[in-house]
C-alpha positions as CSV (number, residue, x, y, z in Angstrom):
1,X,99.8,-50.9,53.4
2,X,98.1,-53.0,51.1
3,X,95.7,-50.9,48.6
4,X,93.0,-53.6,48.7
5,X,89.7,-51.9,51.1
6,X,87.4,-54.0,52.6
7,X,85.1,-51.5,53.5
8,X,84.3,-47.5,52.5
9,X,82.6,-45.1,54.7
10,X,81.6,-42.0,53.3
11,X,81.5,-39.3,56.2
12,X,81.7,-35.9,54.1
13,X,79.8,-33.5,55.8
14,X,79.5,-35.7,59.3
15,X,81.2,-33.1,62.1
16,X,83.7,-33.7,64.8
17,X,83.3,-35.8,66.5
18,X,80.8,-37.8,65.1
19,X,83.3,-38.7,62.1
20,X,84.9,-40.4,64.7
21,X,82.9,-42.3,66.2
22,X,81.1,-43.8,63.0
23,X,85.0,-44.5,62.5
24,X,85.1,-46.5,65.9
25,X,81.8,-48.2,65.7
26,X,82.6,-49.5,61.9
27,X,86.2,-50.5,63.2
28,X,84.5,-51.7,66.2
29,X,82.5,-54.7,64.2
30,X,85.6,-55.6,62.1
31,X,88.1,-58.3,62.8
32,X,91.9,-57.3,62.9
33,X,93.4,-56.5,60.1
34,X,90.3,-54.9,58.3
35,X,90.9,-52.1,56.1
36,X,88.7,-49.2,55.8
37,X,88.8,-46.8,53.5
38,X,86.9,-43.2,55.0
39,X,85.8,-39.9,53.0
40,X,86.6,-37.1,54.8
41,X,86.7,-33.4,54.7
42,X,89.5,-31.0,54.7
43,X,90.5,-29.7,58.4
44,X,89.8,-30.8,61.6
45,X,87.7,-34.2,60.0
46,X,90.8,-35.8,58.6
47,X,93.2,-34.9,61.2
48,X,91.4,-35.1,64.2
49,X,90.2,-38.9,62.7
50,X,93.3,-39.2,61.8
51,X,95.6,-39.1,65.1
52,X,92.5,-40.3,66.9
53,X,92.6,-43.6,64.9
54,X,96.5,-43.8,65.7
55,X,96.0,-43.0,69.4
56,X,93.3,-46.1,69.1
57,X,96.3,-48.3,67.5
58,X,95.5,-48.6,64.4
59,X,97.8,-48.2,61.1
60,X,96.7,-44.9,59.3
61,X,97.9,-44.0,56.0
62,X,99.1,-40.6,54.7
63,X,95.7,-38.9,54.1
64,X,95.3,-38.3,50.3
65,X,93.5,-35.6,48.6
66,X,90.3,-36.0,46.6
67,X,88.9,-34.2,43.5
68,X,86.1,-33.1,45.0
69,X,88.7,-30.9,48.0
70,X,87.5,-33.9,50.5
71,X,90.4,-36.3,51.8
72,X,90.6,-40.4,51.6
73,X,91.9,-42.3,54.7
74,X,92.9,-45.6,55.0
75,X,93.0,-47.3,58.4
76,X,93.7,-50.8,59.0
77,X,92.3,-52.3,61.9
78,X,95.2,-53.5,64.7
């Protein structure tokens, strides 16, 4: 996936499943093929985004760890 992000959302500390659905509603305004990059934290944040995202259609990358014990996601709209 290309490492270029059009967009960052920050949602560390934002609860299931609201981390989702500030994922959706972003996603929602964005045209196909929009990447997003999301801050998430460790647990049920990145992987319930994570396979919720996927079960949406998108293209999700690997999560990667952060410094700060938080995860980055990267989703590109389908």
């Amino acid at each position: 996936m290309e490492e270029n992000k059009n967009h960052l959302l920050d949602l560390r500390g934002v609860s299931c499943p609201m981390n989702f659905v500030k994922t959706k509603l972003l996603l929602d305004k964005l045209e196909s093929g929009a990447v997003v990059e999301v801050y998430l934290d460790a647990g049920e944040p990145v992987e319930s985004v994570s396979l919720s995202m996927i079960a949406e259609g998108h293209s999700v990358e690997e999560p990667k760890a952060r410094a700060d014990g938080g995860f980055s996601l990267i989703i590109r709209k389908a």
